[in-house]
HTML snippet that shows the backbone in 3Dmol.js (N, CA, C, O; Angstrom):
<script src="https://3Dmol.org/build/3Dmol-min.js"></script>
<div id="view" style="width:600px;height:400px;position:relative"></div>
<script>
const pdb = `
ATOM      1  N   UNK A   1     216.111 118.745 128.602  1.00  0.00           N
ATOM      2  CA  UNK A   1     214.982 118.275 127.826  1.00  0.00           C
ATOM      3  C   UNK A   1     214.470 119.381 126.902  1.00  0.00           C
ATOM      4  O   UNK A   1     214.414 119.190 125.687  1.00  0.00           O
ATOM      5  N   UNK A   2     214.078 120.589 127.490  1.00  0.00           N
ATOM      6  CA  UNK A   2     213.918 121.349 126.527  1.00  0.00           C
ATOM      7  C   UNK A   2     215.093 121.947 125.437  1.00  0.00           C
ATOM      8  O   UNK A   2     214.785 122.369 124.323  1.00  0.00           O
ATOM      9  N   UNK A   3     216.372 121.913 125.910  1.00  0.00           N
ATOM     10  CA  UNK A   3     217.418 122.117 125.221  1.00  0.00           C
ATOM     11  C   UNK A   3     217.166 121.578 123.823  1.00  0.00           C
ATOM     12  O   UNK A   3     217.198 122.248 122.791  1.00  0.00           O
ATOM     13  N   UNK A   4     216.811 119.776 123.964  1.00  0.00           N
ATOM     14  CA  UNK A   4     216.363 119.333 122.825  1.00  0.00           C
ATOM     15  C   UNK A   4     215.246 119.085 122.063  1.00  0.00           C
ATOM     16  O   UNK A   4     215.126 118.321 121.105  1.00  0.00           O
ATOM     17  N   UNK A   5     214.143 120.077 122.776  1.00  0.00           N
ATOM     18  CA  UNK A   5     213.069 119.843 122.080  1.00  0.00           C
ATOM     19  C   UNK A   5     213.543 120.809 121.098  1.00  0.00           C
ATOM     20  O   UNK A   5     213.487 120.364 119.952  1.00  0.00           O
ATOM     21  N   UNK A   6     214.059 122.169 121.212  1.00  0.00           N
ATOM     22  CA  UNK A   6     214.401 123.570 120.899  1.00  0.00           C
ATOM     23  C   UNK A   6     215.932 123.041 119.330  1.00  0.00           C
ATOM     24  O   UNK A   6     216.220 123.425 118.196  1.00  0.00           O
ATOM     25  N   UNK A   7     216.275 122.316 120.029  1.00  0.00           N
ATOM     26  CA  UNK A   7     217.030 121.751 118.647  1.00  0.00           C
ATOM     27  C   UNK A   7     216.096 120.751 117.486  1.00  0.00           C
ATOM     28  O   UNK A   7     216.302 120.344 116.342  1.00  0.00           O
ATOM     29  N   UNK A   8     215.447 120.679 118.068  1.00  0.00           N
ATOM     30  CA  UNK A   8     214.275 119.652 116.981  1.00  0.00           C
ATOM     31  C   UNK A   8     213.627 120.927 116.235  1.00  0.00           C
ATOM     32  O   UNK A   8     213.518 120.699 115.030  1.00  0.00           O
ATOM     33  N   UNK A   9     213.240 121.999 116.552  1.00  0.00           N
ATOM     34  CA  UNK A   9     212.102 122.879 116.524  1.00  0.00           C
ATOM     35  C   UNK A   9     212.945 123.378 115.263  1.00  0.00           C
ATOM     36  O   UNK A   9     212.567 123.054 114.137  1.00  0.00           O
ATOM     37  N   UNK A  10     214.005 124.111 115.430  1.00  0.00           N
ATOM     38  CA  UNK A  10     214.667 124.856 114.904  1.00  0.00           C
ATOM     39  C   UNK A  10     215.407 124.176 113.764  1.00  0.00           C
ATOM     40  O   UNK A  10     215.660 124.852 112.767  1.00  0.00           O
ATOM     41  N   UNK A  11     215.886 122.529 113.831  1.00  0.00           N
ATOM     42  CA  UNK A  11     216.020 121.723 112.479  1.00  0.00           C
ATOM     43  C   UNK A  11     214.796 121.492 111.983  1.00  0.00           C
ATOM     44  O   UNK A  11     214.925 122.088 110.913  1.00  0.00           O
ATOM     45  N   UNK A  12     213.586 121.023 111.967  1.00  0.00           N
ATOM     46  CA  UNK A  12     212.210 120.705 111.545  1.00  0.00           C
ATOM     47  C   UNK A  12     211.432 121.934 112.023  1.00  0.00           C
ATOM     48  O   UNK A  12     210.756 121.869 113.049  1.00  0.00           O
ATOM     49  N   UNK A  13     211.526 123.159 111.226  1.00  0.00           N
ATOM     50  CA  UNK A  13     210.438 124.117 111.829  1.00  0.00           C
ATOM     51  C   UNK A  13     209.024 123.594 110.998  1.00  0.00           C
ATOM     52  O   UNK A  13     208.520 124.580 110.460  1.00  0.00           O
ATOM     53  N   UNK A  14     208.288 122.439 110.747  1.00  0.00           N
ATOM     54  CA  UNK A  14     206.842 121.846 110.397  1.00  0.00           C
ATOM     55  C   UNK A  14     206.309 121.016 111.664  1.00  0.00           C
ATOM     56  O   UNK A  14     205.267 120.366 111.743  1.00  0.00           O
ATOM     57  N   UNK A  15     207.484 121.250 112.806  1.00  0.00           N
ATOM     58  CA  UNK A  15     207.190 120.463 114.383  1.00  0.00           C
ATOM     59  C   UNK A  15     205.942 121.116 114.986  1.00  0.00           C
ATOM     60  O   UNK A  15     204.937 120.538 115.399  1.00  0.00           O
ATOM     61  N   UNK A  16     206.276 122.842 114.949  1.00  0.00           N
ATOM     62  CA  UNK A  16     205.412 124.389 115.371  1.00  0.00           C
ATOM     63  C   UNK A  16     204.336 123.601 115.462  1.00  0.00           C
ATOM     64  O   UNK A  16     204.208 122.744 116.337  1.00  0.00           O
ATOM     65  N   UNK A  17     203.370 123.877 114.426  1.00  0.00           N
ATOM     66  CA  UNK A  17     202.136 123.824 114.288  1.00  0.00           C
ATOM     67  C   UNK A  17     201.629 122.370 115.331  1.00  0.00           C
ATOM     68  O   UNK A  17     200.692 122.265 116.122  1.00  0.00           O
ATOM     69  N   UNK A  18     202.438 121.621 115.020  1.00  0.00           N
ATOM     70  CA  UNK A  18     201.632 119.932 115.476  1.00  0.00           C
ATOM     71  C   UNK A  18     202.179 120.485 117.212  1.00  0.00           C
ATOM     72  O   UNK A  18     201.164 120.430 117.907  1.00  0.00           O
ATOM     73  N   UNK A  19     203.126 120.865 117.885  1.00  0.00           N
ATOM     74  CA  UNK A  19     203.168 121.019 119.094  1.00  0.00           C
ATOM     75  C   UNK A  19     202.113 122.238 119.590  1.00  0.00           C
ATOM     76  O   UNK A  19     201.566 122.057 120.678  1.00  0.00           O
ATOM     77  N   UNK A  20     201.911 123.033 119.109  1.00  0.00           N
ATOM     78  CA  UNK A  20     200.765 124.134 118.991  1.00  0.00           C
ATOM     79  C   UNK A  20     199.619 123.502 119.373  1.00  0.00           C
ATOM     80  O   UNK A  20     199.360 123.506 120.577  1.00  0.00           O
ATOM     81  N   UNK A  21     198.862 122.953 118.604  1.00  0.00           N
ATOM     82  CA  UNK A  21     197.690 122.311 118.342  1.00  0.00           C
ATOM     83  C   UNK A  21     197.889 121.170 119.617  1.00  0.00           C
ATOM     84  O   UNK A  21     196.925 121.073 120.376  1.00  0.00           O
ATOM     85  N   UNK A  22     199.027 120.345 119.880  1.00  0.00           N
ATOM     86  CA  UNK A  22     199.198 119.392 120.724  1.00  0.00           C
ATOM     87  C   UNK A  22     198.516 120.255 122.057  1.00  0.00           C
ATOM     88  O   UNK A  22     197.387 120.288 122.547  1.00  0.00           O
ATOM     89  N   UNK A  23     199.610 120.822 122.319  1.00  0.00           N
ATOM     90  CA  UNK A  23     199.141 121.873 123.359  1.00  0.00           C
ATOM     91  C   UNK A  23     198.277 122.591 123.657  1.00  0.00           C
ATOM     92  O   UNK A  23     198.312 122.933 124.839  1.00  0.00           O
ATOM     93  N   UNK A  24     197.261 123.095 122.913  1.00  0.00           N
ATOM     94  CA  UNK A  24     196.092 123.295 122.630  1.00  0.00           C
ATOM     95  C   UNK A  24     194.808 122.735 123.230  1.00  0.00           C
ATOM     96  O   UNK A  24     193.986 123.223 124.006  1.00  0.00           O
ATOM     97  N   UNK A  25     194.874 121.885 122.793  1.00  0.00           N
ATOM     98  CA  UNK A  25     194.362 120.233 122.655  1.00  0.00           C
ATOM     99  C   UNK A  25     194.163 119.632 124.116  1.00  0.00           C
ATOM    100  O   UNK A  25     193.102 119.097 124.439  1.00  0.00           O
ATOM    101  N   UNK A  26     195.443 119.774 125.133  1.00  0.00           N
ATOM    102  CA  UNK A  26     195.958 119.261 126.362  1.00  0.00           C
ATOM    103  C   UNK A  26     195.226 120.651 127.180  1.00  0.00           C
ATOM    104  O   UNK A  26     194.539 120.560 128.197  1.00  0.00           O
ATOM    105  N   UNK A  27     195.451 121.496 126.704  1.00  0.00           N
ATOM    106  CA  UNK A  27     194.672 122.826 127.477  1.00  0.00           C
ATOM    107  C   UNK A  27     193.322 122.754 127.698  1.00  0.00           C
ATOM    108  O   UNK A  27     192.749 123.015 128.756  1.00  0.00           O
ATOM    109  N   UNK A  28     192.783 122.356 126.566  1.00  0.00           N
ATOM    110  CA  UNK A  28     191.233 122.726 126.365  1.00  0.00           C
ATOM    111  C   UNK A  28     190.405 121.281 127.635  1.00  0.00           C
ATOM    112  O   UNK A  28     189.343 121.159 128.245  1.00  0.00           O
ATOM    113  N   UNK A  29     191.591 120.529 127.475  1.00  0.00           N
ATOM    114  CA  UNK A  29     190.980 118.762 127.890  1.00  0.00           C
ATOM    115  C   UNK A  29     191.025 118.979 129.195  1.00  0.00           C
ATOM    116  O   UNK A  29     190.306 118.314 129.940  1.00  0.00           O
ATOM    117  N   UNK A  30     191.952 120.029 129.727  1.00  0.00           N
ATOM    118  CA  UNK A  30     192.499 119.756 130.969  1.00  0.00           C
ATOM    119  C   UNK A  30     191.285 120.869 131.611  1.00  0.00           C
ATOM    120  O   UNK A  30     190.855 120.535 132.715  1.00  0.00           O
ATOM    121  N   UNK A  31     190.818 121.900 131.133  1.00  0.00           N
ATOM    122  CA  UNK A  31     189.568 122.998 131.313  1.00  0.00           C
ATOM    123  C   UNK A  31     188.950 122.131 131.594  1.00  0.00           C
ATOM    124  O   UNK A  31     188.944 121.779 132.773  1.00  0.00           O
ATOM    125  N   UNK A  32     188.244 121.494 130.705  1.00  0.00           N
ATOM    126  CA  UNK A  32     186.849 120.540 130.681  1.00  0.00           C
ATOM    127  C   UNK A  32     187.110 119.309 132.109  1.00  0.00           C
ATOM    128  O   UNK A  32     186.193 118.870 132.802  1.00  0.00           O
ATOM    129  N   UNK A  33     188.022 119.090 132.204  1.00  0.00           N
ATOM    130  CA  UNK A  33     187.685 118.428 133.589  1.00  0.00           C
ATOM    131  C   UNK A  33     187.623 118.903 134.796  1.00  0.00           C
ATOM    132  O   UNK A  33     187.102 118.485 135.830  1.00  0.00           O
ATOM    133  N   UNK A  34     188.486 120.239 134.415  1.00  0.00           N
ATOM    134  CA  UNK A  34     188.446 121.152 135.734  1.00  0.00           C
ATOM    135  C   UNK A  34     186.926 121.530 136.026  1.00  0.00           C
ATOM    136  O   UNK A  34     186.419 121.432 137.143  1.00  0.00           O
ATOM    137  N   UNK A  35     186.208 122.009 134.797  1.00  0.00           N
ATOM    138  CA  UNK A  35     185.079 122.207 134.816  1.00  0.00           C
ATOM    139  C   UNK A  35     184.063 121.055 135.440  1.00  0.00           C
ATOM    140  O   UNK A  35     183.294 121.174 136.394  1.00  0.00           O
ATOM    141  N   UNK A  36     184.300 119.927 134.617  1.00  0.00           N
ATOM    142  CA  UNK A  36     183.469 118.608 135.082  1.00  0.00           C
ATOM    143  C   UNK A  36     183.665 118.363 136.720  1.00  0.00           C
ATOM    144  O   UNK A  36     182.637 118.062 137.327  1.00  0.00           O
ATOM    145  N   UNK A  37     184.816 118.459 137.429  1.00  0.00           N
ATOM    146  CA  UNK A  37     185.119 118.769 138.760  1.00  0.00           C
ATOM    147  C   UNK A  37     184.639 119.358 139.819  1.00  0.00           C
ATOM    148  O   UNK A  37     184.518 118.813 140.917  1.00  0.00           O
ATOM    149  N   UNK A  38     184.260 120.800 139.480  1.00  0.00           N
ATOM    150  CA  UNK A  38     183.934 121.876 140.036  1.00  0.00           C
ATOM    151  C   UNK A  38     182.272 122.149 139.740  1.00  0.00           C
ATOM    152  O   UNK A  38     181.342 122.465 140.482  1.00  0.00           O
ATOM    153  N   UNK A  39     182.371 121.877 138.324  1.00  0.00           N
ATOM    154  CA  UNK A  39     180.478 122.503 138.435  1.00  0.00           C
ATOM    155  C   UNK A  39     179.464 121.475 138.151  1.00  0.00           C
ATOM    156  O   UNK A  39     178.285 121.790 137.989  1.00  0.00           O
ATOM    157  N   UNK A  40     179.971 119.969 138.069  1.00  0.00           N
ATOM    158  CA  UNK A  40     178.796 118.804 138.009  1.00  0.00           C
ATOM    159  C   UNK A  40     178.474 118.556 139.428  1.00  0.00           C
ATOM    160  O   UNK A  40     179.254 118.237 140.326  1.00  0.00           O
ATOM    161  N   UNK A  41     176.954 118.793 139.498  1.00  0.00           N
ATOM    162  CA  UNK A  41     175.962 118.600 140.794  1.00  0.00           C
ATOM    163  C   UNK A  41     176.670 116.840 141.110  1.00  0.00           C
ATOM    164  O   UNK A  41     176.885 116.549 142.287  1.00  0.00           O
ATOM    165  N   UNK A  42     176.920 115.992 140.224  1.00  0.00           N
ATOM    166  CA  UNK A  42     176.977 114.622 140.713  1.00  0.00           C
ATOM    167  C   UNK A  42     178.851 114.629 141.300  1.00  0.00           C
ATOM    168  O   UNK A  42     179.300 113.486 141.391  1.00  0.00           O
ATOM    169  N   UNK A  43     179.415 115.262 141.505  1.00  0.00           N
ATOM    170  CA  UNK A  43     180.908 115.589 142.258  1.00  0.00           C
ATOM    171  C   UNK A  43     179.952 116.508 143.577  1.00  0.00           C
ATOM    172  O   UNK A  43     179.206 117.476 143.723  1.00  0.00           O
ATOM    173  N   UNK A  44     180.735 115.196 144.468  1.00  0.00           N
ATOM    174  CA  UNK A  44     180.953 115.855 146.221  1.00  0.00           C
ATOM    175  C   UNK A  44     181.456 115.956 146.899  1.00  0.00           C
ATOM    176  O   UNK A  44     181.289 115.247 147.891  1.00  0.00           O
ATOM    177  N   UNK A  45     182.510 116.987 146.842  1.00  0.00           N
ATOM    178  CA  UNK A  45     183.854 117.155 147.359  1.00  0.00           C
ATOM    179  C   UNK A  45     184.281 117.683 149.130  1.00  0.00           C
ATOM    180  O   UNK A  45     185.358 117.869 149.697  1.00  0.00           O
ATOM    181  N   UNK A  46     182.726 117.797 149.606  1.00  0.00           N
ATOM    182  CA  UNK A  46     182.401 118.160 150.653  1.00  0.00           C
ATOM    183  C   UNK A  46     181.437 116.911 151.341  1.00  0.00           C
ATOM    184  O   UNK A  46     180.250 117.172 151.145  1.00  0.00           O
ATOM    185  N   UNK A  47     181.613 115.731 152.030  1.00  0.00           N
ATOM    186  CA  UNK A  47     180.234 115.024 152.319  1.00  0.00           C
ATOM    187  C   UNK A  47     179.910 115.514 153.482  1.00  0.00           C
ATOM    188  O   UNK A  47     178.788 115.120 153.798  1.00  0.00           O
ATOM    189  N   UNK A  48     180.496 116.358 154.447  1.00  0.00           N
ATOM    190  CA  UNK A  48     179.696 116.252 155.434  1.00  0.00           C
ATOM    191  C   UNK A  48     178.880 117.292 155.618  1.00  0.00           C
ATOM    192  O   UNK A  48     177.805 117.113 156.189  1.00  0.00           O
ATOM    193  N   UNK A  49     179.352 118.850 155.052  1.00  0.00           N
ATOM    194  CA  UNK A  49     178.427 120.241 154.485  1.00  0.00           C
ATOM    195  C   UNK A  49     177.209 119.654 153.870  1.00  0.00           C
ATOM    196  O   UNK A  49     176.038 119.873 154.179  1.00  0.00           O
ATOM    197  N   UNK A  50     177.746 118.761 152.816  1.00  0.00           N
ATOM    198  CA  UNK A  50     176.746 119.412 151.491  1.00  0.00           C
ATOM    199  C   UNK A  50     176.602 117.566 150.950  1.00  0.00           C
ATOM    200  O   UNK A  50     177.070 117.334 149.836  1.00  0.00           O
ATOM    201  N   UNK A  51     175.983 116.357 151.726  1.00  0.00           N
ATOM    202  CA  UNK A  51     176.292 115.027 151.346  1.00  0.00           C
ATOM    203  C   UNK A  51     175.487 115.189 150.230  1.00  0.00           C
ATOM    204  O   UNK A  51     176.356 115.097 149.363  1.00  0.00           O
ATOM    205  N   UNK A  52     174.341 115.382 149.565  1.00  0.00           N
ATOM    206  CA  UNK A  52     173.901 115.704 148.596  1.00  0.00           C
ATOM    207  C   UNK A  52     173.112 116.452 147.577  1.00  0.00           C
ATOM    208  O   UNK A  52     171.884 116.427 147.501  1.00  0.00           O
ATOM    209  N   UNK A  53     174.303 117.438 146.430  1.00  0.00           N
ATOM    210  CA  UNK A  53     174.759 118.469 146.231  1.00  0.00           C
ATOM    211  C   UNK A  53     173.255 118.468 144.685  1.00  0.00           C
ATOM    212  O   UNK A  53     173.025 119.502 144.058  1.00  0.00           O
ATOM    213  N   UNK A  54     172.705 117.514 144.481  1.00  0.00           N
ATOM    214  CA  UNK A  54     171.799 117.388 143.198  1.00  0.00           C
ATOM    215  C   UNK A  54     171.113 117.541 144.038  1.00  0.00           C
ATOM    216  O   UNK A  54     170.117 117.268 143.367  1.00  0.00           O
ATOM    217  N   UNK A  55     170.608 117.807 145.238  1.00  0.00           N
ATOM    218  CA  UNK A  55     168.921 118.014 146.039  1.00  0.00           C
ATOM    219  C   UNK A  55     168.515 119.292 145.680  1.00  0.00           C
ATOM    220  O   UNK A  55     167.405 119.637 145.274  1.00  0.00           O
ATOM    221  N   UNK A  56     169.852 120.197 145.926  1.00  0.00           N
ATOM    222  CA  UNK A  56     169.579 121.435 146.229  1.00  0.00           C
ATOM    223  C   UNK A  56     169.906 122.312 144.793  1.00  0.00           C
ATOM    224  O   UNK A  56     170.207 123.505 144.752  1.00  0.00           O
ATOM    225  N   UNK A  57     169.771 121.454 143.717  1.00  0.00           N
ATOM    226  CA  UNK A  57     169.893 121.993 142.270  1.00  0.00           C
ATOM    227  C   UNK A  57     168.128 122.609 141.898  1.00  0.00           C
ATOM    228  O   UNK A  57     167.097 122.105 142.344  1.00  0.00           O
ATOM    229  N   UNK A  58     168.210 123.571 141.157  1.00  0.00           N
ATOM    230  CA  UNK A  58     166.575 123.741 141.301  1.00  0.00           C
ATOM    231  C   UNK A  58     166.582 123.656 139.633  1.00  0.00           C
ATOM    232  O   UNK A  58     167.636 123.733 139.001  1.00  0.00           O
ATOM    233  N   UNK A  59     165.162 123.474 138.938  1.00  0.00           N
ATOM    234  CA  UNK A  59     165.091 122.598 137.800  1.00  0.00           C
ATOM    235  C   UNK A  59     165.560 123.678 136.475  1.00  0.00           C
ATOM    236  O   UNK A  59     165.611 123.290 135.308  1.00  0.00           O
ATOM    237  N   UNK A  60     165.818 124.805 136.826  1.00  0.00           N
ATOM    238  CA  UNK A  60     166.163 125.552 135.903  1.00  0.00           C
ATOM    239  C   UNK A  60     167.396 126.005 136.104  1.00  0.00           C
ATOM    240  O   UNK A  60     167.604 127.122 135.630  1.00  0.00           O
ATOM    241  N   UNK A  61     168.488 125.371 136.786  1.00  0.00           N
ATOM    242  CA  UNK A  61     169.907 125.360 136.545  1.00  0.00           C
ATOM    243  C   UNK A  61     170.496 124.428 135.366  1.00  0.00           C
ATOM    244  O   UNK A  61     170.233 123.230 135.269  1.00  0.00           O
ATOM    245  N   UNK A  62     171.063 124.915 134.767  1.00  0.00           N
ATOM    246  CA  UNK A  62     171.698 124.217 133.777  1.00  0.00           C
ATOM    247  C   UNK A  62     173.157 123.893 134.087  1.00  0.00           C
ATOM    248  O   UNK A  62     173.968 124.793 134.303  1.00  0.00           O
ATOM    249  N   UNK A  63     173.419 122.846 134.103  1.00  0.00           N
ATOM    250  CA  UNK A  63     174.794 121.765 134.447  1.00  0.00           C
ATOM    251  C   UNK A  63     175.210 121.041 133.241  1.00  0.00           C
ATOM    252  O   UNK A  63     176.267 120.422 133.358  1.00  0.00           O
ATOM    253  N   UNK A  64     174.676 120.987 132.228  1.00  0.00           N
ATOM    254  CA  UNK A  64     174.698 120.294 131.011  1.00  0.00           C
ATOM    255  C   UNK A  64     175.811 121.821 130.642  1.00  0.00           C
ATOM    256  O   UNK A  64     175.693 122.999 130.978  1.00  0.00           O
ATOM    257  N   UNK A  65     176.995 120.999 129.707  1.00  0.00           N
ATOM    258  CA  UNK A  65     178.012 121.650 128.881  1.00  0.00           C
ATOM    259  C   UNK A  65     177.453 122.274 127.479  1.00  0.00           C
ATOM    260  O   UNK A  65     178.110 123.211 127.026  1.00  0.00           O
ATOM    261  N   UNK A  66     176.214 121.811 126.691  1.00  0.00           N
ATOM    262  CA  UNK A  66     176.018 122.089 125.660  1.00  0.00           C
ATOM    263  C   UNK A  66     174.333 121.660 125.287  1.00  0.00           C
ATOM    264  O   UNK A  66     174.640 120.547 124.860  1.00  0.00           O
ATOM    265  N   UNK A  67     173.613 121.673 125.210  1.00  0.00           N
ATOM    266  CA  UNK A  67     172.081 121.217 124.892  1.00  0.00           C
ATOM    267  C   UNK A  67     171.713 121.644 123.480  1.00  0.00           C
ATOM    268  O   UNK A  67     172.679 122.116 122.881  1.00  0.00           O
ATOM    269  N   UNK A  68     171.081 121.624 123.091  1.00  0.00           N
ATOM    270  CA  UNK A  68     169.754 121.446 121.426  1.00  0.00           C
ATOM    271  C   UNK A  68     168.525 121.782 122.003  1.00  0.00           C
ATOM    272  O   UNK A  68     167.855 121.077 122.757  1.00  0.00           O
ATOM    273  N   UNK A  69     168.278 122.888 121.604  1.00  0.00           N
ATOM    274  CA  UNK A  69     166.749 123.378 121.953  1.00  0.00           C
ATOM    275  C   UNK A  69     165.995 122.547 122.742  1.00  0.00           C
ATOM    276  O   UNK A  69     165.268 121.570 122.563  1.00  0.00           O
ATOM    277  N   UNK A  70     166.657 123.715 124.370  1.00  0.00           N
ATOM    278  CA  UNK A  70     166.197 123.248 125.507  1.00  0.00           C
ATOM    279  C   UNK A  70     166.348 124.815 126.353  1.00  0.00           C
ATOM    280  O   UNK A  70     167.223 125.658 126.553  1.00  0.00           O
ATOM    281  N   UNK A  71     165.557 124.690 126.537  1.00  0.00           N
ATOM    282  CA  UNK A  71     165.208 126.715 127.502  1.00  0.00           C
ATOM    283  C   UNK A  71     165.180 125.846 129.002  1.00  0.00           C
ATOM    284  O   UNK A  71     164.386 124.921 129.171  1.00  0.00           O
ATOM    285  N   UNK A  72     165.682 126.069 129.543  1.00  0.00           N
ATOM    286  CA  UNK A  72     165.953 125.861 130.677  1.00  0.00           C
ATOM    287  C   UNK A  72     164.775 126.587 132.141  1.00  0.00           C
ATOM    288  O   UNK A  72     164.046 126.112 133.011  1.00  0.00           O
ATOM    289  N   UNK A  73     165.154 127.795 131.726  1.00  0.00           N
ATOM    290  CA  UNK A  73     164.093 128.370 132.256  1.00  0.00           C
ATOM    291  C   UNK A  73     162.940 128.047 132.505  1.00  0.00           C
ATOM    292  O   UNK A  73     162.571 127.909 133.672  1.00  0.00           O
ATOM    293  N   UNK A  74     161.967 127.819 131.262  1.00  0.00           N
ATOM    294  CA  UNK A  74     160.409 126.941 131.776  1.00  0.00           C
ATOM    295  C   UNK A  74     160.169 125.796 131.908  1.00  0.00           C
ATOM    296  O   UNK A  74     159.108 125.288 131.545  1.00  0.00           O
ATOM    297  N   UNK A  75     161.563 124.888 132.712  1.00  0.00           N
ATOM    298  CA  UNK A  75     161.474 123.534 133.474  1.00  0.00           C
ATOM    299  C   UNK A  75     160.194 123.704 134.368  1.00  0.00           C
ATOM    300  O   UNK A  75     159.386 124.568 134.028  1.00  0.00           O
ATOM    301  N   UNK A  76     160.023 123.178 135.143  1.00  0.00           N
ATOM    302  CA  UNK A  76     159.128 123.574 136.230  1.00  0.00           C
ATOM    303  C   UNK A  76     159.541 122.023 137.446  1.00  0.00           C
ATOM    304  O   UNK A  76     160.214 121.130 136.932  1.00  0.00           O
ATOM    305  N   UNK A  77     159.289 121.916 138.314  1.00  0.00           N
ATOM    306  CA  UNK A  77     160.015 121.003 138.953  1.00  0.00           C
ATOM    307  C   UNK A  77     158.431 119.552 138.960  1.00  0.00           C
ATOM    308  O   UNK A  77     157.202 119.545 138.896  1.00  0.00           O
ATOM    309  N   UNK A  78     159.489 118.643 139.072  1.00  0.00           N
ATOM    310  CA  UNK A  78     158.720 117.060 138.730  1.00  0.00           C
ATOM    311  C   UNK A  78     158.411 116.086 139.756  1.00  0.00           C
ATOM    312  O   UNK A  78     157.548 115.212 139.671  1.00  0.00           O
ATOM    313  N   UNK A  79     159.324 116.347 140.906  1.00  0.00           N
ATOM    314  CA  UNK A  79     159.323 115.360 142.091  1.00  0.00           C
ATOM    315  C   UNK A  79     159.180 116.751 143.531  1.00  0.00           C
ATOM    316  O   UNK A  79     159.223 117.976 143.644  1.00  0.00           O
ATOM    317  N   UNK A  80     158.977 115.380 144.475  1.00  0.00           N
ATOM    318  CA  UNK A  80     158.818 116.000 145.924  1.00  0.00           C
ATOM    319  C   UNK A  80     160.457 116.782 146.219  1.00  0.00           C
ATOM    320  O   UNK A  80     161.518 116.464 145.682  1.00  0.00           O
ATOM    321  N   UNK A  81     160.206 117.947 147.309  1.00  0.00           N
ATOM    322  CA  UNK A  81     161.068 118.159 148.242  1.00  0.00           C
ATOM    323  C   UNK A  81     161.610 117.349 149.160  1.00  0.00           C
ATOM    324  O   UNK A  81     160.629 117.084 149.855  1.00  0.00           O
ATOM    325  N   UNK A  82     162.626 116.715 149.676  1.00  0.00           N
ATOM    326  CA  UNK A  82     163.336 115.793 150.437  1.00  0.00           C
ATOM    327  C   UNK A  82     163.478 116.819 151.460  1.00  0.00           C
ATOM    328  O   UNK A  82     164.086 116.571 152.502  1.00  0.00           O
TER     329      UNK A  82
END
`;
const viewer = $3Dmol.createViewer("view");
viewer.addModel(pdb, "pdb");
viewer.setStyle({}, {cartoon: {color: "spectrum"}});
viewer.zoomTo();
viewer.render();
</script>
């Protein structure tokens, strides 16, 4: 299989760039879920430690990937302790 990707590459060298970027692309997508996996409070990959993992989030953790003028820091918390 790669034998013939490597014969494509080398007759059409304008393949580069679009498999580059393909790959790229598949990298960055495949991060972001690893991420979404591992560091979203709403994933519980543990139920019987930790059955729920958003209790024990305190209001100035940030879990959000990207925000718009939002300081995190002077949240202050809104509801009761469970």
């Amino acid at each position: 299989m790669l034998a013939v990707v490597r014969k494509q590459l080398k007759s059409h060298p304008a393949l580069i760039p679009l498999l580059f970027f393909i790959g790229g692309g598949t990298t960055m997508s495949l991060m972001y879920l690893a991420r979404l996996g591992l560091r979203n409070p709403d994933v519980c990959w543990d139920r019987k430690n930790n059955p729920e993992p958003w209790n024990k989030m305190a209001p100035t953790d940030q879990y959000k990937f990207f925000t718009v003028n939002m300081d995190y820091s002077k949240l202050k918390k809104e509801g009761p302790d469970f």
